[in-house]
N, CA, C and O of each residue as an XYZ file, in Angstrom:
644
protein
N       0.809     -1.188      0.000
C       0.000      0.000      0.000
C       0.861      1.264      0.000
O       0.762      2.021     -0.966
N       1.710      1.560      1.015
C       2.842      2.394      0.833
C       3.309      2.506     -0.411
O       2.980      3.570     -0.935
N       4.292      1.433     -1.421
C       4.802      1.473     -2.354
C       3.761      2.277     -3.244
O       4.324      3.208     -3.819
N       2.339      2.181     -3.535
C       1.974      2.857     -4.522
C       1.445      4.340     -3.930
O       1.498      5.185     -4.823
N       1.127      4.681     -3.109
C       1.252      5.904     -2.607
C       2.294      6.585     -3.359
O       2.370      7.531     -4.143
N       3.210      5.580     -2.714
C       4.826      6.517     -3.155
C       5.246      6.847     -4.298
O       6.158      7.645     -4.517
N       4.394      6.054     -5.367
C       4.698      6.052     -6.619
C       3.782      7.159     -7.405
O       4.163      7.833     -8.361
N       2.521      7.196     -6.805
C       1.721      8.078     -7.032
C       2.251      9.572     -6.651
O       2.506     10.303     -7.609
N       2.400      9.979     -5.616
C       2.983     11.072     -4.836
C       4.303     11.482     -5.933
O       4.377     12.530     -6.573
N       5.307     10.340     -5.947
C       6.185     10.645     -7.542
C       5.911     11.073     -8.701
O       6.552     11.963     -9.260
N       4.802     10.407     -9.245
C       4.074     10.567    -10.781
C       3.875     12.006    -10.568
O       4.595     12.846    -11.108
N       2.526     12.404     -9.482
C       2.268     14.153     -9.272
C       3.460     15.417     -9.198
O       3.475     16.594     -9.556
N       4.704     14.244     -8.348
C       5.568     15.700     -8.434
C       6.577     15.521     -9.639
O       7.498     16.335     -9.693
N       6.512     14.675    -10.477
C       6.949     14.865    -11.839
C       6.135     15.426    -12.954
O       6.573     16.044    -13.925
N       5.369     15.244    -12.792
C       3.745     16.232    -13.336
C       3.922     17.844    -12.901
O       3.970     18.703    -13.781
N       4.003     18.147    -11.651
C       3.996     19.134    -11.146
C       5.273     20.465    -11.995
O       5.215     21.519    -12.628
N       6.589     19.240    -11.305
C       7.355     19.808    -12.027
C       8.047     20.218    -13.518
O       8.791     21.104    -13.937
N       7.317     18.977    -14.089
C       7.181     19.400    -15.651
C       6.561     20.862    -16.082
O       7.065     21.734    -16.790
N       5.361     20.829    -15.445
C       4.711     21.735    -15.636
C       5.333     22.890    -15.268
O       5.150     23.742    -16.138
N       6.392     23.539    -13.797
C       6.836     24.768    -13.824
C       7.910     24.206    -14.847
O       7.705     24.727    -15.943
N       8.428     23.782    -14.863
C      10.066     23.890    -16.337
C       9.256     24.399    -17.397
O       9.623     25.454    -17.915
N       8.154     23.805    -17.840
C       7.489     24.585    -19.110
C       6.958     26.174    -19.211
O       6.910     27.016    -20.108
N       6.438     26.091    -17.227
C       6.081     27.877    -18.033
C       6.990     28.582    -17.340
O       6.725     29.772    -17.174
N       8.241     28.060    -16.780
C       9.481     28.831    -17.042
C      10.872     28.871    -18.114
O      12.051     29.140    -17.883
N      10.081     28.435    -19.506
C      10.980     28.446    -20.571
C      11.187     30.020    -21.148
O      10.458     30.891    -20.676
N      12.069     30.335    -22.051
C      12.753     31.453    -22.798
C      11.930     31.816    -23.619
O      11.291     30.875    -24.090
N      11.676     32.765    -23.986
C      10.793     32.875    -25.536
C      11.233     34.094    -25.652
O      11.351     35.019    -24.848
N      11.523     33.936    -27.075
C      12.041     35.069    -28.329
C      10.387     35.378    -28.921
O       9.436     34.609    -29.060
N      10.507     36.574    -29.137
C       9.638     36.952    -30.132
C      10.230     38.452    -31.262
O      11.118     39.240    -30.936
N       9.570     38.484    -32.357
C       9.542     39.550    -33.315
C       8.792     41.257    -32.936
O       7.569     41.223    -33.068
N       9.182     42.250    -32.633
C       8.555     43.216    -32.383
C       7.670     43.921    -33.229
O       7.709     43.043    -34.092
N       6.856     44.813    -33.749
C       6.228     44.945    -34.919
C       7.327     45.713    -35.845
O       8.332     46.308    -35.456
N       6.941     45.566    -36.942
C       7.823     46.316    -38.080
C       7.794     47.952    -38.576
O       6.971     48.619    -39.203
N       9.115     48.245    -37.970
C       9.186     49.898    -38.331
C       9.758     49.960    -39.608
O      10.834     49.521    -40.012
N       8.857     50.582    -40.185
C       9.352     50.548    -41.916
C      10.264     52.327    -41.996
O      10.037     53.388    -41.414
N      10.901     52.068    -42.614
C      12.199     53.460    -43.070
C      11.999     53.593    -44.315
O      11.815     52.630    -45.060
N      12.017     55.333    -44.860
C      11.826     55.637    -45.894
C      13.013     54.830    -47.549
O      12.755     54.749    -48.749
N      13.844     54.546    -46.996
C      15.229     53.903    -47.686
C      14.459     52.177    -47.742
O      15.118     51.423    -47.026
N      13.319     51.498    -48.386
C      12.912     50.596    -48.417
C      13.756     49.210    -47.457
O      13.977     48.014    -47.648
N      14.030     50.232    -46.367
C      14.098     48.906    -44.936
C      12.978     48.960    -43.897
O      11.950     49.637    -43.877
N      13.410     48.158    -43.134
C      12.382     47.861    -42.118
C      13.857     47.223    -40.861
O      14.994     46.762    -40.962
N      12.726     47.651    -39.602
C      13.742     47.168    -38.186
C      12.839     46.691    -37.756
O      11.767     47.285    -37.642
N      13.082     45.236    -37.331
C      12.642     44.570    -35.780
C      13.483     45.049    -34.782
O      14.451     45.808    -34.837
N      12.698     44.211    -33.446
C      13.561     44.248    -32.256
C      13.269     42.621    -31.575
O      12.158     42.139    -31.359
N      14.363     42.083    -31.367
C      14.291     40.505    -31.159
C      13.740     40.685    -29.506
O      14.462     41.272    -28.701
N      13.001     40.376    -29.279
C      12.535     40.512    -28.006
C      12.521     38.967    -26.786
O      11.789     37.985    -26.915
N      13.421     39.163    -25.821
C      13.922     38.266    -24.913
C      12.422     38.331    -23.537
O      12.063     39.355    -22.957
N      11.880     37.048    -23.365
C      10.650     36.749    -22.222
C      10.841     35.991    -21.563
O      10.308     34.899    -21.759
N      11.854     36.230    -20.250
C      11.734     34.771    -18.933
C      12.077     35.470    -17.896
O      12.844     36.404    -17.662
N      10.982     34.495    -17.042
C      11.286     34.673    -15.461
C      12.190     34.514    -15.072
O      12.854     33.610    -15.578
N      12.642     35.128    -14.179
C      13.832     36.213    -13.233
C      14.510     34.395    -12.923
O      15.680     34.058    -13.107
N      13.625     33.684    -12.534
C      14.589     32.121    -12.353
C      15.192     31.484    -13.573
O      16.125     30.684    -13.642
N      14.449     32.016    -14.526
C      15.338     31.228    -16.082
C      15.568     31.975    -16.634
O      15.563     31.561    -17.793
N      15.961     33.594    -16.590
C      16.727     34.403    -17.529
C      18.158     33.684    -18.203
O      18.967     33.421    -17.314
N      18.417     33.483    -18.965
C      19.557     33.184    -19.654
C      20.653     34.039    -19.285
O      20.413     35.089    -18.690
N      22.485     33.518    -19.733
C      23.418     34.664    -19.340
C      23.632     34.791    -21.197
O      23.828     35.773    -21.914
N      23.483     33.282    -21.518
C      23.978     33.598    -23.188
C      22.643     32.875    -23.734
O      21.957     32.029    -23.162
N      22.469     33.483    -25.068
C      21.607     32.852    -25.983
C      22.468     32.504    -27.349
O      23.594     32.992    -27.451
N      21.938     31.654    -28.410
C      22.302     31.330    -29.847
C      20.796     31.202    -30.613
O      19.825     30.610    -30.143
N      20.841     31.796    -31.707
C      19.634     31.581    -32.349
C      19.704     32.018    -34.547
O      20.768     32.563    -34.842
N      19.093     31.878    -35.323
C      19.054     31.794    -36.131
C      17.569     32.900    -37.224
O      16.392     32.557    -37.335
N      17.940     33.628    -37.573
C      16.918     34.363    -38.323
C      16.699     33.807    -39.694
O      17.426     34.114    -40.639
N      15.359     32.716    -39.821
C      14.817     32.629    -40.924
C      14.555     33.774    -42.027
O      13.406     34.152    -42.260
N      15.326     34.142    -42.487
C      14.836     35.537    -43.764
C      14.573     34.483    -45.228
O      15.324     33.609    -45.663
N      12.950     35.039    -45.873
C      12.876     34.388    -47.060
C      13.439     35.097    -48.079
O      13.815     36.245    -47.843
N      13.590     34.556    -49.341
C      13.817     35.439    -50.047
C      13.608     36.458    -50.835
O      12.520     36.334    -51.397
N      14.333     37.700    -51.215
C      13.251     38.690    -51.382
C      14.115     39.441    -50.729
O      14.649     40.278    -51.457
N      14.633     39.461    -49.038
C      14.558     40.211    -47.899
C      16.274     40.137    -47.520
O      16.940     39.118    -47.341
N      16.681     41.426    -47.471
C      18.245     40.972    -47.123
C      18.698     41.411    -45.418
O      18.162     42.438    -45.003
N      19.324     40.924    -44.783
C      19.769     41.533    -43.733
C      20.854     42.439    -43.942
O      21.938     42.078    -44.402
N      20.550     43.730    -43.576
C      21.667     44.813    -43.963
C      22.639     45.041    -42.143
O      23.812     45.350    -41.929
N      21.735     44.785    -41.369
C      23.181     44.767    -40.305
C      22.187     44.361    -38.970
O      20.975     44.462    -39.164
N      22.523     44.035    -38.003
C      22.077     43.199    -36.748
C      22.913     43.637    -35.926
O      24.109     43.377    -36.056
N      22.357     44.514    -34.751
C      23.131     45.197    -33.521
C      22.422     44.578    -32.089
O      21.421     43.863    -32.032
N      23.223     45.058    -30.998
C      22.801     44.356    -29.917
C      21.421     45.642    -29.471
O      21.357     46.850    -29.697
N      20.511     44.732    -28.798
C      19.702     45.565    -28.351
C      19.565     46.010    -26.675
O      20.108     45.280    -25.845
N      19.197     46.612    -26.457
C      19.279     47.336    -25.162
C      19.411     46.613    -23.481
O      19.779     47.071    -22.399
N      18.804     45.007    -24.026
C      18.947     44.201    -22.841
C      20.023     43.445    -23.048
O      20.273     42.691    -22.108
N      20.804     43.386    -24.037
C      21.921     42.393    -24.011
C      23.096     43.658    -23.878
O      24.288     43.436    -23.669
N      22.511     44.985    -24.041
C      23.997     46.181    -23.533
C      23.955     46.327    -22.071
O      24.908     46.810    -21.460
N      22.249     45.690    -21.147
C      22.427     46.473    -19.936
C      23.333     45.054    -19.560
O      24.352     45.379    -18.951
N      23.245     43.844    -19.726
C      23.955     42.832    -19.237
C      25.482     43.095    -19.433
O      26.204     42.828    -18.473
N      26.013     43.552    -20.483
C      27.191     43.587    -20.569
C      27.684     42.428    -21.540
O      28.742     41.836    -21.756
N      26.363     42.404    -22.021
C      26.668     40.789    -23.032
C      27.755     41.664    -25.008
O      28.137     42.791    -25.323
N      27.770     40.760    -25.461
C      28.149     41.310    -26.941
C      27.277     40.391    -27.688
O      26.638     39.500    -27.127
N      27.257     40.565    -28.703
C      26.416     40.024    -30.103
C      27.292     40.019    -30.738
O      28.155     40.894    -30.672
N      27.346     38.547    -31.935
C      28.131     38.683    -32.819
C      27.232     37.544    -33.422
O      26.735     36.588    -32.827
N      27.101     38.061    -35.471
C      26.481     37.281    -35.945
C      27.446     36.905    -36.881
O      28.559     37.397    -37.066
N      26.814     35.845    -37.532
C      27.506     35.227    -38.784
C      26.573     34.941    -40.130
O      26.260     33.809    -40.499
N      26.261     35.931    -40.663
C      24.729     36.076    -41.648
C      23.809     36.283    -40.451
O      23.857     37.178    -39.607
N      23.007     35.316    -40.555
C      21.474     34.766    -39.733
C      21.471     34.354    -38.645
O      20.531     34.450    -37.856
N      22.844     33.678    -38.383
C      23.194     33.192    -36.905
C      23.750     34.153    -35.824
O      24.669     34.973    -35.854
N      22.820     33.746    -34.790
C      23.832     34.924    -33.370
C      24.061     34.137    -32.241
O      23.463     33.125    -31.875
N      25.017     34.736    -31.726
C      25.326     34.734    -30.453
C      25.238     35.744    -29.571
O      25.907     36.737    -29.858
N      24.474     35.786    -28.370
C      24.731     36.647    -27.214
C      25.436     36.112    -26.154
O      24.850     35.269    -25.474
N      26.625     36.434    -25.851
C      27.282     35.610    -24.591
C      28.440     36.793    -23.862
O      28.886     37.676    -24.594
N      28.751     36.742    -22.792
C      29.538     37.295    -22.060
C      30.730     37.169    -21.225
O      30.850     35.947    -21.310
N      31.813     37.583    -20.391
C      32.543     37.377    -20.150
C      32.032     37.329    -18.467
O      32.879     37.621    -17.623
N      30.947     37.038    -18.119
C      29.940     37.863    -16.845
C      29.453     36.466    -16.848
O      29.595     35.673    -17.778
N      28.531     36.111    -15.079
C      27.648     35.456    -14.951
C      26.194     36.659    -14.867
O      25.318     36.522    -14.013
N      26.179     37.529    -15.668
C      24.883     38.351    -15.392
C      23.775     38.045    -16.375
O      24.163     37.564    -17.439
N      22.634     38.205    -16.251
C      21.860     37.082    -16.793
C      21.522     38.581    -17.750
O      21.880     39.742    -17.555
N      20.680     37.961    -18.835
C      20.016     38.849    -19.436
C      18.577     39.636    -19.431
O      17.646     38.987    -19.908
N      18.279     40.939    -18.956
C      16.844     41.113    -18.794
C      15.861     40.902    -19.732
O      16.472     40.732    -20.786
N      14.312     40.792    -20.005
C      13.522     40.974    -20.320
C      13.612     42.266    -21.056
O      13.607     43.381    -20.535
N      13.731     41.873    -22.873
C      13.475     43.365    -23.511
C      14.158     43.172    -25.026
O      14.304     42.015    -25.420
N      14.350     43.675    -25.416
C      15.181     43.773    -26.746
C      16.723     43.548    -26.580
O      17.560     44.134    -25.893
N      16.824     42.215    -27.681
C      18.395     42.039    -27.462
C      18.792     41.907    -28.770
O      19.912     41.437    -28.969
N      18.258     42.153    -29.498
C      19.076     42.693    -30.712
C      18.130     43.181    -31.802
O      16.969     42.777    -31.753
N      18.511     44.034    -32.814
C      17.874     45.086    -33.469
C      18.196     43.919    -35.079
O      19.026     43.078    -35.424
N      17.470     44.296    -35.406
C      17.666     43.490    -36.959
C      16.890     44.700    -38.471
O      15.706     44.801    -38.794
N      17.716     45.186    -38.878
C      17.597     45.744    -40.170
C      17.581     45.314    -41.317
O      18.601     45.223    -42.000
N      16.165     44.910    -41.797
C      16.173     44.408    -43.283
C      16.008     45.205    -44.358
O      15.606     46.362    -44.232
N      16.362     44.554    -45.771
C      16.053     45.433    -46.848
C      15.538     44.903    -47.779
O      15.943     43.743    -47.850
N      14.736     45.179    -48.667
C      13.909     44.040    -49.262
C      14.728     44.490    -50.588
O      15.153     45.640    -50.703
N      14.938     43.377    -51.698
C      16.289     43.225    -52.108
C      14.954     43.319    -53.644
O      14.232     42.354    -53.892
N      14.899     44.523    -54.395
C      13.851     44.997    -55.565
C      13.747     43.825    -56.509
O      12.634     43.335    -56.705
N      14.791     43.344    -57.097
C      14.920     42.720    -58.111
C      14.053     41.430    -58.004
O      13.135     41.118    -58.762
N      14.548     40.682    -56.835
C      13.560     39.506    -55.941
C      12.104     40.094    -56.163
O      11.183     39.972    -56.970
N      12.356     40.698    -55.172
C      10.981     40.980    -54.986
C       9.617     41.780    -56.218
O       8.424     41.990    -56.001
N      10.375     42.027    -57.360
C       9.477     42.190    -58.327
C       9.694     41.246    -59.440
O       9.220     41.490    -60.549
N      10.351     40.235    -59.217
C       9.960     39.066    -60.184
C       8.844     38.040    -59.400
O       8.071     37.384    -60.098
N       8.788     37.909    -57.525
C       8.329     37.162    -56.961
C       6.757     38.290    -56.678
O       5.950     37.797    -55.890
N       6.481     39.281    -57.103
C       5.834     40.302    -56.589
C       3.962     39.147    -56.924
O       3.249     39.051    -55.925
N       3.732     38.837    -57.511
C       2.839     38.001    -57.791
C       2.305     37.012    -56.610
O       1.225     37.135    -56.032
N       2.988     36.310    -56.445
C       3.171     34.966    -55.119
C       3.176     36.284    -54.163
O       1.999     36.625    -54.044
N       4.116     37.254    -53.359
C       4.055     37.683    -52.428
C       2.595     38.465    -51.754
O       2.101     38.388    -50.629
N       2.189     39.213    -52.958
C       0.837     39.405    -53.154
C      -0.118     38.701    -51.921
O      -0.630     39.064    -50.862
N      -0.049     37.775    -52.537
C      -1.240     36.458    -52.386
C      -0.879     35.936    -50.919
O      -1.675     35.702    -50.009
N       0.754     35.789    -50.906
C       1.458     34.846    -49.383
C       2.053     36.034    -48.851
O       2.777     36.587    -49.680
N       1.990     36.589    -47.779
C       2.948     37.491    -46.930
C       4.061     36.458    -46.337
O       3.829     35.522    -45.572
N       5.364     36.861    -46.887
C       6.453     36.743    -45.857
C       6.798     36.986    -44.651
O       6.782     38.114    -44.159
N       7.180     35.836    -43.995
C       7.399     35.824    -42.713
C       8.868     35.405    -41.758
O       9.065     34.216    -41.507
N       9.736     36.344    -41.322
C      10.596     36.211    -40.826
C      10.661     35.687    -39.423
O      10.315     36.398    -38.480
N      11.117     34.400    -39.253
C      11.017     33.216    -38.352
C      12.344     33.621    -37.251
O      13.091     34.590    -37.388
N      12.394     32.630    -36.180
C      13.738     32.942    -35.613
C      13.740     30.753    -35.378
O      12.731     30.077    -35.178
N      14.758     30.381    -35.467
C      14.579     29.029    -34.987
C      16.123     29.080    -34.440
O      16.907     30.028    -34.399
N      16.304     27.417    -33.944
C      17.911     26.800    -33.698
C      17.744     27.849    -32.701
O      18.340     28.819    -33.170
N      17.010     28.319    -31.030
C      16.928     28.787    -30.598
C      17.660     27.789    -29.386
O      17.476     26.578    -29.516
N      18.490     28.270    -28.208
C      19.762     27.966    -27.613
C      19.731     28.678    -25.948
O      20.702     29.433    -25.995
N      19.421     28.748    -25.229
C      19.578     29.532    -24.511
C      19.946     28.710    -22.834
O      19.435     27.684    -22.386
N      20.816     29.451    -22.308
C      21.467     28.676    -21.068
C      21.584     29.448    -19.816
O      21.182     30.612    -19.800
N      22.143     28.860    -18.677
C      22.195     30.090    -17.310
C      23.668     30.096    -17.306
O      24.515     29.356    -17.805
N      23.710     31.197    -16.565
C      25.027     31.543    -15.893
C      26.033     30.525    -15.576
O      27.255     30.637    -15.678
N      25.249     29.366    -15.120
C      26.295     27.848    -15.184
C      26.644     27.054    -15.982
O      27.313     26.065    -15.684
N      26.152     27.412    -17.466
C      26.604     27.014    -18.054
C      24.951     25.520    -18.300
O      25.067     24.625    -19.138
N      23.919     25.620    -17.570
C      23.001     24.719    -17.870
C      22.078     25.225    -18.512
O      21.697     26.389    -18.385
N      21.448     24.077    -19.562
C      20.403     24.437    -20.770
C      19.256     24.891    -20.100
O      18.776     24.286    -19.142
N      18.635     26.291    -20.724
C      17.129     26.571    -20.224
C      16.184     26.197    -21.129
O      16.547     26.359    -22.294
N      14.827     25.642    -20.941
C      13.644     25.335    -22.291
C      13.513     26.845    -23.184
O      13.435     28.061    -23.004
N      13.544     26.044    -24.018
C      12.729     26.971    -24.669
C      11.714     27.316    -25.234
O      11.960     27.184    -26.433
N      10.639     27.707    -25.104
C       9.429     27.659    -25.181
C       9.158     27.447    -27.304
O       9.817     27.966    -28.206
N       8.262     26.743    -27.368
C       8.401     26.154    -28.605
C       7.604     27.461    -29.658
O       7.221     28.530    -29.181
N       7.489     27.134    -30.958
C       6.751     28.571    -31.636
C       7.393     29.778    -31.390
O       7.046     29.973    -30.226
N       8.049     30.658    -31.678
C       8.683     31.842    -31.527
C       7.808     32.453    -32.352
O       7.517     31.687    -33.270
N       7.100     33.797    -32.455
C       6.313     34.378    -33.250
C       6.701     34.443    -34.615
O       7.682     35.186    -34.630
N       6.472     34.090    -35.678
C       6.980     34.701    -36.915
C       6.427     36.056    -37.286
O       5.204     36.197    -37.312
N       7.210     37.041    -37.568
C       6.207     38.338    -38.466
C       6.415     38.594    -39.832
O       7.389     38.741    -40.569
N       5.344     38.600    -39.924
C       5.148     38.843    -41.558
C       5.194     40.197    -42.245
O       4.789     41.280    -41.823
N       5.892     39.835    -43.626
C       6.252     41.160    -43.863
C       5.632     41.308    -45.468
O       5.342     40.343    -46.174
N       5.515     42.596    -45.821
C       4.646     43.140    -46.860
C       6.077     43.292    -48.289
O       5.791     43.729    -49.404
């Protein structure tokens, strides 16, 4: 009788605790699109976790379709108050630091696109009809010790005109 108590009482607090790891995962999202007279547009990559799973470094990947070029990717205001750096490689980033200071809640990096004419008025037909949507995936994010945080699945895509 004990033994299944005990097993039960286990099952609930593995239940339990599944459940906070999930709604204390990371989530990236897309900010809305500020369009610039020079046919670009800026996001702001926007960083969402509780103060117990803030990340110190993230890695992640910007789906751009084609059509859409990335003209430059800077750190945004929560990865400068950390003291973190950004460094991309095309589509791919890194935020990481020389610090165990975690990263706040807010914009951590700025992304400037340009929609690339030539593309986009041979594809102007299809785009019409399908709005493009700039994804973020290969999303990465860890603590100060160096251990993996969830990451909450779906990252917003925004779609672009």
């Amino acid at each position: 009788m004990k033994l299944s108590t005990l097993q039960t009482a286990g099952i609930c607090a593995l239940f339990f605790a599944g459940r906070l790891s999930a709604s204390q995962a990371v989530a990236l999202t897309l900010s809305s699109v500020e369009s610039h007279t020079d046919n670009t547009v800026q996001l702001k990559l926007l960083l969402k976790a509780s103060s117990s799973s803030a990340p110190a470094g993230l890695q992640w990947t910007f789906r751009i379709p084609p059509g859409l070029d990335i003209q430059r990717i800077e750190a945004g205001e929560a990865s400068k108050a950390a003291a973190k750096t950004l460094i991309c490689n095309g589509a791919k980033c890194i935020i990481y630091g020389l610090n165990r200071t975690t990263i706040p809640n807010g914009p951590i990096a700025v992304l400037e696109i340009k929609t690339n004419q030539t593309l986009a008025g041979q594809n102007r037909s299809a785009q019409s009809t399908k709005r493009q949507k700039i994804q973020i995936g290969d999303v990465v994010a860890v603590s100060s010790d160096g251990k993996a945080i969830p990451v909450a699945p779906g990252t917003s895509p925004k779609p672009l005109r």
